[in-house]
mmCIF file of the C-alpha atoms, coordinates in Angstrom:
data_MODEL
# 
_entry.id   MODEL 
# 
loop_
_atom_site.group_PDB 
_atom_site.id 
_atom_site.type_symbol 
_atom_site.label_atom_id 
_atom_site.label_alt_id 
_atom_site.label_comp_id 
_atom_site.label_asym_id 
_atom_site.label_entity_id 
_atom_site.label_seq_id 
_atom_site.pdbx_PDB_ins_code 
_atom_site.Cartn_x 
_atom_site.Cartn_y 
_atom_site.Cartn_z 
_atom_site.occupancy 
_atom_site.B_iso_or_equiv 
_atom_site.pdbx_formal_charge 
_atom_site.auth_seq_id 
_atom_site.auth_comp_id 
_atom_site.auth_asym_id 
_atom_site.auth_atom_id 
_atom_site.pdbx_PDB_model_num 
ATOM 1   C CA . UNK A 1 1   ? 31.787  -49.910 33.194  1.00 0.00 ? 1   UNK A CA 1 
ATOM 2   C CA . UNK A 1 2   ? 30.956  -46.660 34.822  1.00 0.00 ? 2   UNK A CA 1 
ATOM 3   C CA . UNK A 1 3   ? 33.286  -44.725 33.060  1.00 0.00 ? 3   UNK A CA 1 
ATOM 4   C CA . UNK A 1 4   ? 31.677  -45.756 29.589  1.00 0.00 ? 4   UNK A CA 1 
ATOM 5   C CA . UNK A 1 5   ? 27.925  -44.965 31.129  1.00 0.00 ? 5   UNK A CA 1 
ATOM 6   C CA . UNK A 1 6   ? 29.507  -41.813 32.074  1.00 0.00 ? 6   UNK A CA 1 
ATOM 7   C CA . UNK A 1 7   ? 31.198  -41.380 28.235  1.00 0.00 ? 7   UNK A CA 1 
ATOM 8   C CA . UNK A 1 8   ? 27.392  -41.825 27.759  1.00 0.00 ? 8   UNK A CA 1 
ATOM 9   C CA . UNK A 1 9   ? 25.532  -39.455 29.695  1.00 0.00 ? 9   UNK A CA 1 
ATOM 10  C CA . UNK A 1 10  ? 28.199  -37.121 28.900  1.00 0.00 ? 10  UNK A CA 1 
ATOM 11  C CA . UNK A 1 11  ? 27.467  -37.676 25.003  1.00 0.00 ? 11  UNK A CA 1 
ATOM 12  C CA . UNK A 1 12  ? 23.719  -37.432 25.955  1.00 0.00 ? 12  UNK A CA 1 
ATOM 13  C CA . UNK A 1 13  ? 24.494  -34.472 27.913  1.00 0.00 ? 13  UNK A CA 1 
ATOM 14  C CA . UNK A 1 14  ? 26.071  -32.267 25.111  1.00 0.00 ? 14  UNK A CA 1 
ATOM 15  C CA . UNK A 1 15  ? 23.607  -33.310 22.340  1.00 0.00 ? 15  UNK A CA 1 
ATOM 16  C CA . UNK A 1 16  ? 20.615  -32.178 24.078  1.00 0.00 ? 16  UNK A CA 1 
ATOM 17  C CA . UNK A 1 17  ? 22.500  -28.841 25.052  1.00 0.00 ? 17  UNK A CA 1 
ATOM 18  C CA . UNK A 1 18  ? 22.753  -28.849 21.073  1.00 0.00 ? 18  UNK A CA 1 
ATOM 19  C CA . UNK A 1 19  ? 19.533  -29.864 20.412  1.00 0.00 ? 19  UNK A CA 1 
ATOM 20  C CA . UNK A 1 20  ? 18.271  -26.588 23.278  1.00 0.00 ? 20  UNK A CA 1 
ATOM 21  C CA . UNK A 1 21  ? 20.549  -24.664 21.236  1.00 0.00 ? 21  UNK A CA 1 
ATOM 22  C CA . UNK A 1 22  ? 19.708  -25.481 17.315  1.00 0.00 ? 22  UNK A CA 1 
ATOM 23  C CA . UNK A 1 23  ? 15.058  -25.026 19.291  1.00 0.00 ? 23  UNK A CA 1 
ATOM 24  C CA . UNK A 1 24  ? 15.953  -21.558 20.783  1.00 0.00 ? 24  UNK A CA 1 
ATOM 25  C CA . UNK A 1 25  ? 18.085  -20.731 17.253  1.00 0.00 ? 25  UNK A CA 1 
ATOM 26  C CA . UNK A 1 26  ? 15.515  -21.485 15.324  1.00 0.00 ? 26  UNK A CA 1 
ATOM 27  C CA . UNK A 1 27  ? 12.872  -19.676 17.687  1.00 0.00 ? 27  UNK A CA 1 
ATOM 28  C CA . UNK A 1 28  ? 14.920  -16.554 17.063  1.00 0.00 ? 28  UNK A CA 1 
ATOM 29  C CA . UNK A 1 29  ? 14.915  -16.804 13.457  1.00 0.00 ? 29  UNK A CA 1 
ATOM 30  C CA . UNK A 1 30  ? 11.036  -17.499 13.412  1.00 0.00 ? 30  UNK A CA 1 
ATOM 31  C CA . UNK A 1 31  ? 10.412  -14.852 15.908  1.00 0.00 ? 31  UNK A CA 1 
ATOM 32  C CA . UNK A 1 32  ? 12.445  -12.720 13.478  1.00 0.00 ? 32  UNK A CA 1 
ATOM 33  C CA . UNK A 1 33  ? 10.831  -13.444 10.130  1.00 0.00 ? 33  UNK A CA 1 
ATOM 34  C CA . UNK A 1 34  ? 6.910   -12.954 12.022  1.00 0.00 ? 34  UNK A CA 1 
ATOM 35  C CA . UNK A 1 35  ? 8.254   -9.726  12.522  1.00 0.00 ? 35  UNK A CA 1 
ATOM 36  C CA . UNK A 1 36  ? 9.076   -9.470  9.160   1.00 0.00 ? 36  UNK A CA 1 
ATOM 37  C CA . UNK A 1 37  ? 6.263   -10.500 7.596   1.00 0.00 ? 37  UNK A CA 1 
ATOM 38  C CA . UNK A 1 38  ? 4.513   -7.514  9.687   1.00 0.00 ? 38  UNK A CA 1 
ATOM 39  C CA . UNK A 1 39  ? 3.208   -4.902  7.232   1.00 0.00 ? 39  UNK A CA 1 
ATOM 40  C CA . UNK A 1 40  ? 5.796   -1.601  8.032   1.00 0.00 ? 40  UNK A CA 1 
ATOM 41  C CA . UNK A 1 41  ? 4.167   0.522   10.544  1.00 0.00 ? 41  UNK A CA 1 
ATOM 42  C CA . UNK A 1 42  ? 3.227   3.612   7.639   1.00 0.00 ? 42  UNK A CA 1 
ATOM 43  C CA . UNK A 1 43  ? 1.927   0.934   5.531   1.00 0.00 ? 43  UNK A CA 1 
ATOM 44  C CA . UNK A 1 44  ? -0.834  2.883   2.766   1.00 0.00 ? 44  UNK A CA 1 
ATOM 45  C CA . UNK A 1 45  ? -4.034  1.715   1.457   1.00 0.00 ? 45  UNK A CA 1 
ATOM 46  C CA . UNK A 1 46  ? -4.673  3.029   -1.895  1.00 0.00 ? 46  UNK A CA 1 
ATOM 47  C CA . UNK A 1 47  ? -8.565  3.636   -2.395  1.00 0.00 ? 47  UNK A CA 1 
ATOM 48  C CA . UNK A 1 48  ? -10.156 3.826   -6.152  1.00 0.00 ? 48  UNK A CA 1 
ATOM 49  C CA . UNK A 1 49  ? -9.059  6.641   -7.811  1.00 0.00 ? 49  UNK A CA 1 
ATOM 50  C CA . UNK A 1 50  ? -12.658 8.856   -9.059  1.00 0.00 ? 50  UNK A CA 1 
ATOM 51  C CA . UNK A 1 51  ? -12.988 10.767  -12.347 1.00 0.00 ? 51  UNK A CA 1 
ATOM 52  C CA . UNK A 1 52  ? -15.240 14.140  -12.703 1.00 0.00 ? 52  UNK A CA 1 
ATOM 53  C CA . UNK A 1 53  ? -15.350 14.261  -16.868 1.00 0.00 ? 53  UNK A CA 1 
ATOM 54  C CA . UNK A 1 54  ? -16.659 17.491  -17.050 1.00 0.00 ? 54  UNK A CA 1 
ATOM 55  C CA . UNK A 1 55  ? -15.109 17.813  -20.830 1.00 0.00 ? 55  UNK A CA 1 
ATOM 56  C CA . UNK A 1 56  ? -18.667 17.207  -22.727 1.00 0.00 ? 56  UNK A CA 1 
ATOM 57  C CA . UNK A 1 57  ? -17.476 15.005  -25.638 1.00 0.00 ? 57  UNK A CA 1 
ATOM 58  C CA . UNK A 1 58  ? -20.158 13.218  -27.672 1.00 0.00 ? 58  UNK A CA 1 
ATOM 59  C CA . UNK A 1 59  ? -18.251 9.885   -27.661 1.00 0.00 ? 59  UNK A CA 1 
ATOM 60  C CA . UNK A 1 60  ? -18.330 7.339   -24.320 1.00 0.00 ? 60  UNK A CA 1 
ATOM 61  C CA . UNK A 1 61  ? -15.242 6.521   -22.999 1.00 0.00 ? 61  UNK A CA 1 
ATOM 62  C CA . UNK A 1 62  ? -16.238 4.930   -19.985 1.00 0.00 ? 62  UNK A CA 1 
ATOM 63  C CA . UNK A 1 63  ? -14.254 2.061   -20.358 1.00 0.00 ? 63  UNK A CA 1 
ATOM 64  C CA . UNK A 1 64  ? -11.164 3.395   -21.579 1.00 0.00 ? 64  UNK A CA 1 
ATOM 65  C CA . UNK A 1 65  ? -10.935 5.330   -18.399 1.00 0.00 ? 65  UNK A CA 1 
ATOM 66  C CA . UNK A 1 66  ? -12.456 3.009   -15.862 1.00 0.00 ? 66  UNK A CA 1 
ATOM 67  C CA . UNK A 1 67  ? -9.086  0.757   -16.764 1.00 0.00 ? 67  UNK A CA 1 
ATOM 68  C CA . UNK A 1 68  ? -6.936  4.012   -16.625 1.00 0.00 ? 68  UNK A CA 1 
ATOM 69  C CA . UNK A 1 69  ? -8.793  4.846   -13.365 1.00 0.00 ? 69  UNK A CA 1 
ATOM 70  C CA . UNK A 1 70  ? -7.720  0.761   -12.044 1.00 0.00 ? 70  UNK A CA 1 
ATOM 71  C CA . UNK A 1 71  ? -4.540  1.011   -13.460 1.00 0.00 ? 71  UNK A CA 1 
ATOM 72  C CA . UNK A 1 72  ? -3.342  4.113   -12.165 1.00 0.00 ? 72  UNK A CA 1 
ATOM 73  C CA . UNK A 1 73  ? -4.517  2.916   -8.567  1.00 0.00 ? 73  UNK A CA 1 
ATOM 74  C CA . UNK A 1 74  ? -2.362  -0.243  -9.303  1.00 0.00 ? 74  UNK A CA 1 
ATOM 75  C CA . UNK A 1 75  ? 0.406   1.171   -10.159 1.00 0.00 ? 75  UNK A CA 1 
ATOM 76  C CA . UNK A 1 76  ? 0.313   3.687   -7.483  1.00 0.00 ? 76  UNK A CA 1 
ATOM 77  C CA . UNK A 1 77  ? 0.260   1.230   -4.523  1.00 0.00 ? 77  UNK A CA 1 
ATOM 78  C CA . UNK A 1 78  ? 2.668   -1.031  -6.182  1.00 0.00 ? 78  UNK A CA 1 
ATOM 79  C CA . UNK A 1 79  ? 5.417   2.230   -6.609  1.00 0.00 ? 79  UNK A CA 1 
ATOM 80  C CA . UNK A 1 80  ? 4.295   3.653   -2.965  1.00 0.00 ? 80  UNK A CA 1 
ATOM 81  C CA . UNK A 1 81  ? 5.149   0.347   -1.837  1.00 0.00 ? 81  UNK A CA 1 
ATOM 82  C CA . UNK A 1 82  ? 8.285   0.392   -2.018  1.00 0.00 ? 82  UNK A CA 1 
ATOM 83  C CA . UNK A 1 83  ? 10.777  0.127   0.675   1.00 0.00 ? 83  UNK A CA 1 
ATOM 84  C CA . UNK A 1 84  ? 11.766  3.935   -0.522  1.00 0.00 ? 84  UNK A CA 1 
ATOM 85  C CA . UNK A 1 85  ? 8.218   5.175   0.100   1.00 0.00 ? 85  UNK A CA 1 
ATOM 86  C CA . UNK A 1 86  ? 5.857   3.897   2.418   1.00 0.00 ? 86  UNK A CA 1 
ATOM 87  C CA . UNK A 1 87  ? 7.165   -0.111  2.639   1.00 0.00 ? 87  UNK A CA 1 
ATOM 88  C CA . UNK A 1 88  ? 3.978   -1.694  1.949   1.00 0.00 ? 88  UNK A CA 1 
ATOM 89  C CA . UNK A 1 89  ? 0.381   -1.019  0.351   1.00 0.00 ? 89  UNK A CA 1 
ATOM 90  C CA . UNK A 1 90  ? -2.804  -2.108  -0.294  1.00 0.00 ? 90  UNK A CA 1 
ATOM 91  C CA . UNK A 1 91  ? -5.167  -1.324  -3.003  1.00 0.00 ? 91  UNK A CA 1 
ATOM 92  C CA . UNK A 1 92  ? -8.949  -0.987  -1.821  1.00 0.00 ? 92  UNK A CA 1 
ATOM 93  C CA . UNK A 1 93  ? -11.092 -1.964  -4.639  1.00 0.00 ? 93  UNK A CA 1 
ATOM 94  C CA . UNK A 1 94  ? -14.089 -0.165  -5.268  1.00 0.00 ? 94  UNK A CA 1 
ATOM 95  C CA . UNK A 1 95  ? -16.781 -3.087  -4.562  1.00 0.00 ? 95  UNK A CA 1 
ATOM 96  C CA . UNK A 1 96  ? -14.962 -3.568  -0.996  1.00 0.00 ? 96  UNK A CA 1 
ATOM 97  C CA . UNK A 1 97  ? -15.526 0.361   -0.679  1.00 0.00 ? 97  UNK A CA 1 
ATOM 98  C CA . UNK A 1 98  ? -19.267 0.231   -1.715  1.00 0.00 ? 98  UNK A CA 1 
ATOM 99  C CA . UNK A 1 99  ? -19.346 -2.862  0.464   1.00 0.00 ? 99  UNK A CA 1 
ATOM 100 C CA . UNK A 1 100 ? -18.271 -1.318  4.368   1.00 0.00 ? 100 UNK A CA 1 
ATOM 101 C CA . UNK A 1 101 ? -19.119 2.381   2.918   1.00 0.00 ? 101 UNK A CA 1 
ATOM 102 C CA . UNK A 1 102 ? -21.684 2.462   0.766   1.00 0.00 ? 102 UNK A CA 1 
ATOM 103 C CA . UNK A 1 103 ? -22.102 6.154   2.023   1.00 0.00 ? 103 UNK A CA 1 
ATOM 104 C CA . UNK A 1 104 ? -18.696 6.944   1.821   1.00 0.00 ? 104 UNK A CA 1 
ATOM 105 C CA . UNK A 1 105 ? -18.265 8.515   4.870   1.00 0.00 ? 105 UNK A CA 1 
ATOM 106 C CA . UNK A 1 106 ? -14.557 9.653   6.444   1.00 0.00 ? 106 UNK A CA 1 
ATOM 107 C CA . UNK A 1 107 ? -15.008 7.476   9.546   1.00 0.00 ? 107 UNK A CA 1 
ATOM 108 C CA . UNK A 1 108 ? -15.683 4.778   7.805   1.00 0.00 ? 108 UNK A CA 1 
ATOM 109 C CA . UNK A 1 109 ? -13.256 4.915   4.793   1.00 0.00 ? 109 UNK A CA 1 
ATOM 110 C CA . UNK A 1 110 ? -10.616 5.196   7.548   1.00 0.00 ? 110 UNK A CA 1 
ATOM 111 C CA . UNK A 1 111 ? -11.534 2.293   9.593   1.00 0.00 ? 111 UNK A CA 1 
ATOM 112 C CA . UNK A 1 112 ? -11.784 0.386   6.409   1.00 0.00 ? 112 UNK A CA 1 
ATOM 113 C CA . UNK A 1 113 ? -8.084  1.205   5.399   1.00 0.00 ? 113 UNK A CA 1 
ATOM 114 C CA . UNK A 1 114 ? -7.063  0.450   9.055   1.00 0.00 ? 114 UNK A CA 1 
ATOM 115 C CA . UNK A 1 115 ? -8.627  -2.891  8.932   1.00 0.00 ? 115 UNK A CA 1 
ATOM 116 C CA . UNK A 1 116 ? -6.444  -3.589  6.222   1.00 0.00 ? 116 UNK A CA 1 
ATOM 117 C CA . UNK A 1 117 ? -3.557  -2.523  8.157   1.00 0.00 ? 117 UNK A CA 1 
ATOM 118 C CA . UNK A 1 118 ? -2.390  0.906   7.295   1.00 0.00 ? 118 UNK A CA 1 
ATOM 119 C CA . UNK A 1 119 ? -1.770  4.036   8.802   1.00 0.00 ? 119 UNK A CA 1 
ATOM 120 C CA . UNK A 1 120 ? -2.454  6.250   5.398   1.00 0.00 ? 120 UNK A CA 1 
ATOM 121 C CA . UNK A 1 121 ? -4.412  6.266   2.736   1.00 0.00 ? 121 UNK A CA 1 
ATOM 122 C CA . UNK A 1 122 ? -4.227  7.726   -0.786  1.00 0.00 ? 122 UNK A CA 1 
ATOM 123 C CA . UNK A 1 123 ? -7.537  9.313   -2.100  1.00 0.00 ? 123 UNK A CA 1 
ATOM 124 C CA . UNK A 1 124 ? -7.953  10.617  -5.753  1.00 0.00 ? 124 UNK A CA 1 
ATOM 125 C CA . UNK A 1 125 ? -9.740  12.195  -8.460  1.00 0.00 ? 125 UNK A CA 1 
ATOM 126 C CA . UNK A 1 126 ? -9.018  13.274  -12.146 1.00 0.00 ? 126 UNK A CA 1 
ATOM 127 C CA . UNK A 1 127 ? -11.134 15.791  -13.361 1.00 0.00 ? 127 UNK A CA 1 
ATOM 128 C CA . UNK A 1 128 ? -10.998 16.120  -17.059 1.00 0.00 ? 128 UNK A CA 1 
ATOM 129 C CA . UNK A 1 129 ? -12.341 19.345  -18.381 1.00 0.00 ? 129 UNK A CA 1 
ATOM 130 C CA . UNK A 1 130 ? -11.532 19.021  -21.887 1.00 0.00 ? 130 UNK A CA 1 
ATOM 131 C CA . UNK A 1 131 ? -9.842  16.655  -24.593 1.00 0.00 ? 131 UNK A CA 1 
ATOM 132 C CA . UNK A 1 132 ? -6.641  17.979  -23.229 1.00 0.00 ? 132 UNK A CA 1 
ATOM 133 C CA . UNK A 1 133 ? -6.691  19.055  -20.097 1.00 0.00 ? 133 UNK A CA 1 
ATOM 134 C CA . UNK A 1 134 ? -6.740  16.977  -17.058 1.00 0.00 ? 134 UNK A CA 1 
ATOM 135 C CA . UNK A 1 135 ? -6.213  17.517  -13.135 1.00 0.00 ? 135 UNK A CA 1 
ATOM 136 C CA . UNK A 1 136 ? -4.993  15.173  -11.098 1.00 0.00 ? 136 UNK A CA 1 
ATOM 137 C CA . UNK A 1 137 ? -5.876  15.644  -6.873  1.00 0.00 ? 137 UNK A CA 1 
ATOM 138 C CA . UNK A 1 138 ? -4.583  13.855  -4.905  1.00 0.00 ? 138 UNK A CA 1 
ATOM 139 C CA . UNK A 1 139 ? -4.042  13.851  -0.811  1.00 0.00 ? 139 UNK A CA 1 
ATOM 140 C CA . UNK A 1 140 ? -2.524  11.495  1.554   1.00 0.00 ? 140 UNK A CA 1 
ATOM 141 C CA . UNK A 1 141 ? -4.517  10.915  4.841   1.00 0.00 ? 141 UNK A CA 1 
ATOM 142 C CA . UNK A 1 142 ? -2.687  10.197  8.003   1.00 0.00 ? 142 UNK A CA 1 
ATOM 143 C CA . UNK A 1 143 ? -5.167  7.707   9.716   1.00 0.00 ? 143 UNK A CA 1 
ATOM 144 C CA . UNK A 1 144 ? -3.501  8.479   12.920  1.00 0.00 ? 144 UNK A CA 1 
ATOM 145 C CA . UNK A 1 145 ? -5.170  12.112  12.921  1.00 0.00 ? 145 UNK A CA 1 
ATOM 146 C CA . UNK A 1 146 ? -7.055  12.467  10.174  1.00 0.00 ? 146 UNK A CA 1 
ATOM 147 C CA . UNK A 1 147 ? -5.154  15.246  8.708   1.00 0.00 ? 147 UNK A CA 1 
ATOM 148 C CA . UNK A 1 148 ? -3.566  15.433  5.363   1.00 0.00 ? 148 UNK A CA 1 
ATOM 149 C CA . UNK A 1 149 ? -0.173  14.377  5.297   1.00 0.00 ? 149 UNK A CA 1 
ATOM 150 C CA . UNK A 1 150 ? 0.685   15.266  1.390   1.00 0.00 ? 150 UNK A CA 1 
ATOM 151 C CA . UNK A 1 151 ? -1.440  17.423  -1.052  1.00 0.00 ? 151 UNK A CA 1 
ATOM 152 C CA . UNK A 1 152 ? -0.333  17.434  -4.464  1.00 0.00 ? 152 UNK A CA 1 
ATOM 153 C CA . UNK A 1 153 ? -2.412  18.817  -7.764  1.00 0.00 ? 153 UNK A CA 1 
ATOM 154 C CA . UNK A 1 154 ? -0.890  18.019  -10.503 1.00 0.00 ? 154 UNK A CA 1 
ATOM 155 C CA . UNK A 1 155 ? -2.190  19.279  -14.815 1.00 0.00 ? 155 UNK A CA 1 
ATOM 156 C CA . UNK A 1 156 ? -1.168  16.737  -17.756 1.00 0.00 ? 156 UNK A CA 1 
ATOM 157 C CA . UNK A 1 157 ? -2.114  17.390  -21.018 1.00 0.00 ? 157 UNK A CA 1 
ATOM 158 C CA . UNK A 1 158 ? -4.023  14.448  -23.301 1.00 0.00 ? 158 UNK A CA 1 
ATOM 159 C CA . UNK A 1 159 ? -6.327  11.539  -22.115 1.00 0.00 ? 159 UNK A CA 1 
ATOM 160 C CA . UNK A 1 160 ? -4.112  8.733   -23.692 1.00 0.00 ? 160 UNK A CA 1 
ATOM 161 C CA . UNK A 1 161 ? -2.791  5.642   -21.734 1.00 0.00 ? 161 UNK A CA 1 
ATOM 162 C CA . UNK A 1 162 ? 0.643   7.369   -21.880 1.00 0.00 ? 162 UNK A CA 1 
ATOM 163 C CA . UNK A 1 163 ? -0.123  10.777  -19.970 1.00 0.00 ? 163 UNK A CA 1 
ATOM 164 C CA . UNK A 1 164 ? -2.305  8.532   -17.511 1.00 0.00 ? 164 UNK A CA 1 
ATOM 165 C CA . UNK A 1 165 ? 1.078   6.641   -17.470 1.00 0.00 ? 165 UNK A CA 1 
ATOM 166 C CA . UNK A 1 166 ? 3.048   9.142   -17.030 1.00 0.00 ? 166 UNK A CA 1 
ATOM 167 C CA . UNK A 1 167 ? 0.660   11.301  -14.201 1.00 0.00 ? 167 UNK A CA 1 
ATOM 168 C CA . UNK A 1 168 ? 1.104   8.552   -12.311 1.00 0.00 ? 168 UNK A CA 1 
ATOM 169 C CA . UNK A 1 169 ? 4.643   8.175   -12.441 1.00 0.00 ? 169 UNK A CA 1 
ATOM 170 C CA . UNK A 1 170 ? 5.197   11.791  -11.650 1.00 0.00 ? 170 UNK A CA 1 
ATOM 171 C CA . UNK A 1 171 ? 2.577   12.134  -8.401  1.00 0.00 ? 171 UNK A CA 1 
ATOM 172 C CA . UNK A 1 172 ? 4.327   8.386   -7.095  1.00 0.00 ? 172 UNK A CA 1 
ATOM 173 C CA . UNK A 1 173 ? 7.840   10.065  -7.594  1.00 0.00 ? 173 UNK A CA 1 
ATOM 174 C CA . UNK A 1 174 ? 6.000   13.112  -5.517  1.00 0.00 ? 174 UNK A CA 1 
ATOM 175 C CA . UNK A 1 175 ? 4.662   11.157  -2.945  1.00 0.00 ? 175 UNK A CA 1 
ATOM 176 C CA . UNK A 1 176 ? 7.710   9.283   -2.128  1.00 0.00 ? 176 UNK A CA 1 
ATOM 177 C CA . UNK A 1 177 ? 9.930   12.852  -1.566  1.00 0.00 ? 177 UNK A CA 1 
ATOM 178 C CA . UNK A 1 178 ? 7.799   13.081  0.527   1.00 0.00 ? 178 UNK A CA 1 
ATOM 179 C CA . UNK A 1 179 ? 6.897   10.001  2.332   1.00 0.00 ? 179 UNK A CA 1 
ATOM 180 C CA . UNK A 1 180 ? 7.079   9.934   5.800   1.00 0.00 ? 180 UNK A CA 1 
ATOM 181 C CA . UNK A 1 181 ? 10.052  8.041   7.292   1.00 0.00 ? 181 UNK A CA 1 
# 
Protein backbone atom coordinates (compact mmCIF):
# COMPACT_ATOMS: atom_id res chain seq x y z
CA UNK A 1 0.00 0.00 0.00
CA UNK A 2 2.71 2.52 0.47
CA UNK A 3 4.14 2.16 -2.71
CA UNK A 4 0.73 3.12 -4.47
CA UNK A 5 0.33 6.32 -1.89
CA UNK A 6 3.74 7.00 -2.99
CA UNK A 7 2.69 6.41 -7.03
CA UNK A 8 0.30 9.09 -5.61
CA UNK A 9 2.10 11.80 -4.11
CA UNK A 10 4.50 11.33 -6.79
CA UNK A 11 1.59 11.97 -9.47
CA UNK A 12 0.50 14.89 -7.16
CA UNK A 13 3.96 15.96 -7.01
CA UNK A 14 4.63 16.46 -10.81
CA UNK A 15 1.19 17.99 -11.63
CA UNK A 16 1.50 20.80 -9.34
CA UNK A 17 5.20 21.37 -10.61
CA UNK A 18 3.08 21.61 -13.98
CA UNK A 19 0.49 23.50 -12.76
CA UNK A 20 3.70 26.23 -11.10
CA UNK A 21 4.95 25.93 -14.48
CA UNK A 22 1.79 26.49 -17.02
CA UNK A 23 0.98 30.12 -13.57
CA UNK A 24 4.59 31.47 -14.04
CA UNK A 25 4.18 30.75 -18.16
CA UNK A 26 1.36 32.46 -18.35
CA UNK A 27 2.65 35.36 -15.96
CA UNK A 28 5.38 35.85 -18.53
CA UNK A 29 3.19 36.09 -21.39
CA UNK A 30 0.84 38.62 -19.49
CA UNK A 31 3.73 40.50 -18.18
CA UNK A 32 4.77 40.57 -21.85
CA UNK A 33 1.63 41.71 -23.62
CA UNK A 34 1.15 44.82 -20.57
CA UNK A 35 4.25 45.78 -21.95
CA UNK A 36 2.93 45.68 -25.16
CA UNK A 37 0.01 47.36 -24.84
CA UNK A 38 2.36 50.36 -23.50
CA UNK A 39 2.12 53.29 -25.93
CA UNK A 40 6.04 53.31 -27.64
CA UNK A 41 8.10 55.63 -25.68
CA UNK A 42 8.11 58.63 -28.82
CA UNK A 43 4.49 58.16 -28.98
CA UNK A 44 2.93 61.81 -30.79
CA UNK A 45 -0.12 63.66 -30.04
CA UNK A 46 -1.42 65.35 -33.01
CA UNK A 47 -3.16 68.77 -31.97
CA UNK A 48 -5.90 70.53 -34.44
CA UNK A 49 -4.41 71.66 -37.33
CA UNK A 50 -5.33 75.95 -37.64
CA UNK A 51 -6.05 77.78 -40.91
CA UNK A 52 -5.05 81.68 -41.51
CA UNK A 53 -7.36 82.30 -44.92
CA UNK A 54 -5.91 85.37 -45.72
CA UNK A 55 -7.07 84.81 -49.61
CA UNK A 56 -10.25 87.36 -49.41
CA UNK A 57 -12.80 85.37 -51.48
CA UNK A 58 -16.43 86.51 -51.31
CA UNK A 59 -17.76 82.94 -50.87
CA UNK A 60 -17.64 81.02 -47.14
CA UNK A 61 -15.98 77.99 -47.08
CA UNK A 62 -15.83 77.41 -43.58
CA UNK A 63 -17.03 74.11 -43.66
CA UNK A 64 -15.34 72.73 -46.49
CA UNK A 65 -12.14 73.43 -44.71
CA UNK A 66 -13.01 72.84 -41.10
CA UNK A 67 -13.42 68.93 -42.45
CA UNK A 68 -10.12 69.34 -44.49
CA UNK A 69 -8.61 70.93 -41.33
CA UNK A 70 -10.11 67.37 -39.17
CA UNK A 71 -9.22 65.25 -41.79
CA UNK A 72 -5.82 66.16 -42.41
CA UNK A 73 -5.17 65.90 -38.51
CA UNK A 74 -6.69 62.33 -38.85
CA UNK A 75 -4.89 61.20 -41.28
CA UNK A 76 -1.73 62.58 -39.99
CA UNK A 77 -1.75 60.73 -36.61
CA UNK A 78 -3.06 57.64 -38.16
CA UNK A 79 0.22 57.65 -40.92
CA UNK A 80 2.69 59.01 -37.99
CA UNK A 81 1.50 56.13 -36.19
CA UNK A 82 2.93 53.78 -37.70
CA UNK A 83 5.45 51.41 -36.47
CA UNK A 84 7.83 53.20 -39.31
CA UNK A 85 7.31 56.63 -37.74
CA UNK A 86 6.62 57.37 -34.34
CA UNK A 87 4.67 53.80 -33.21
CA UNK A 88 1.69 55.32 -31.81
CA UNK A 89 -0.47 58.67 -31.82
CA UNK A 90 -3.10 60.49 -30.57
CA UNK A 91 -5.22 63.09 -32.07
CA UNK A 92 -6.14 66.07 -29.60
CA UNK A 93 -9.41 67.40 -30.61
CA UNK A 94 -9.98 70.91 -30.52
CA UNK A 95 -12.84 71.03 -27.68
CA UNK A 96 -10.29 68.94 -25.36
CA UNK A 97 -7.73 71.83 -26.33
CA UNK A 98 -10.19 74.73 -25.52
CA UNK A 99 -11.09 72.58 -22.53
CA UNK A 100 -7.35 72.31 -20.38
CA UNK A 101 -6.07 75.46 -22.60
CA UNK A 102 -8.45 77.72 -23.29
CA UNK A 103 -5.45 80.24 -23.47
CA UNK A 104 -3.40 78.16 -25.40
CA UNK A 105 -0.42 78.49 -23.68
CA UNK A 106 3.00 76.20 -24.41
CA UNK A 107 3.06 74.82 -20.85
CA UNK A 108 -0.06 73.82 -20.97
CA UNK A 109 -0.50 72.38 -24.54
CA UNK A 110 2.50 70.23 -23.53
CA UNK A 111 1.25 68.87 -20.36
CA UNK A 112 -1.94 68.20 -22.14
CA UNK A 113 -0.19 66.00 -24.87
CA UNK A 114 1.84 64.34 -22.03
CA UNK A 115 -1.23 63.43 -20.20
CA UNK A 116 -2.18 61.62 -23.10
CA UNK A 117 1.01 59.87 -23.16
CA UNK A 118 3.40 61.25 -25.66
CA UNK A 119 6.65 62.59 -25.87
CA UNK A 120 5.91 64.89 -29.20
CA UNK A 121 3.49 66.70 -30.55
CA UNK A 122 2.58 67.87 -34.07
CA UNK A 123 1.33 71.55 -34.31
CA UNK A 124 -0.04 73.10 -37.62
CA UNK A 125 -1.35 75.77 -39.67
CA UNK A 126 -2.34 76.31 -43.41
CA UNK A 127 -2.34 79.66 -44.44
CA UNK A 128 -4.13 80.17 -47.65
CA UNK A 129 -3.34 83.39 -49.37
CA UNK A 130 -5.14 82.96 -52.48
CA UNK A 131 -7.45 80.46 -54.53
CA UNK A 132 -4.26 78.70 -55.29
CA UNK A 133 -1.80 79.08 -53.11
CA UNK A 134 -1.51 77.46 -49.81
CA UNK A 135 1.31 76.97 -47.02
CA UNK A 136 1.45 74.32 -45.00
CA UNK A 137 3.72 74.83 -41.33
CA UNK A 138 4.24 72.49 -39.60
CA UNK A 139 6.79 71.62 -36.47
CA UNK A 140 7.26 68.70 -34.30
CA UNK A 141 7.76 69.49 -30.53
CA UNK A 142 9.93 67.29 -28.45
CA UNK A 143 8.02 67.42 -25.04
CA UNK A 144 11.14 66.28 -23.42
CA UNK A 145 12.79 69.86 -24.07
CA UNK A 146 10.59 71.83 -25.65
CA UNK A 147 12.55 72.30 -28.72
CA UNK A 148 11.56 71.57 -32.21
CA UNK A 149 12.43 68.32 -33.33
CA UNK A 150 11.25 68.65 -37.24
CA UNK A 151 10.31 71.92 -39.14
CA UNK A 152 8.93 71.46 -42.42
CA UNK A 153 7.02 74.29 -44.75
CA UNK A 154 5.67 72.92 -47.35
CA UNK A 155 3.48 75.19 -50.80
CA UNK A 156 0.60 73.12 -52.69
CA UNK A 157 -1.25 74.62 -55.21
CA UNK A 158 -5.43 74.47 -55.15
CA UNK A 159 -7.83 74.25 -52.09
CA UNK A 160 -9.55 70.95 -53.28
CA UNK A 161 -9.90 67.76 -51.07
CA UNK A 162 -7.17 66.25 -53.32
CA UNK A 163 -4.17 68.79 -52.71
CA UNK A 164 -5.35 68.76 -48.91
CA UNK A 165 -4.98 64.97 -49.62
CA UNK A 166 -2.10 65.00 -51.05
CA UNK A 167 -0.20 67.88 -48.52
CA UNK A 168 -0.78 65.59 -46.12
CA UNK A 169 0.58 62.66 -47.61
CA UNK A 170 3.73 64.44 -48.56
CA UNK A 171 4.54 66.30 -44.90
CA UNK A 172 3.58 62.44 -43.17
CA UNK A 173 6.11 60.87 -45.73
CA UNK A 174 8.46 63.98 -44.38
CA UNK A 175 7.94 63.48 -40.96
CA UNK A 176 8.59 59.87 -40.90
CA UNK A 177 12.38 60.38 -42.74
CA UNK A 178 12.69 61.92 -40.19
CA UNK A 179 11.19 60.46 -37.16
CA UNK A 180 13.18 59.89 -34.37
CA UNK A 181 14.17 56.25 -33.71
Amino acid sequence: MTSCGTDRNLKAGARTRRLRAAVATAAFVAAVAAQAAEPPPRAIAVFPIKLLDTSAEPADQRSAHDQRLVAMAANLARDLGAPDAFGASVVIRASEVSAACPTETPDCLAALAKQKGARYALFAVVHKSSTLIMQLFARVISLDDGRAALTRDLNFRGDTDESWRRAEDFLAAQIKAEAPH
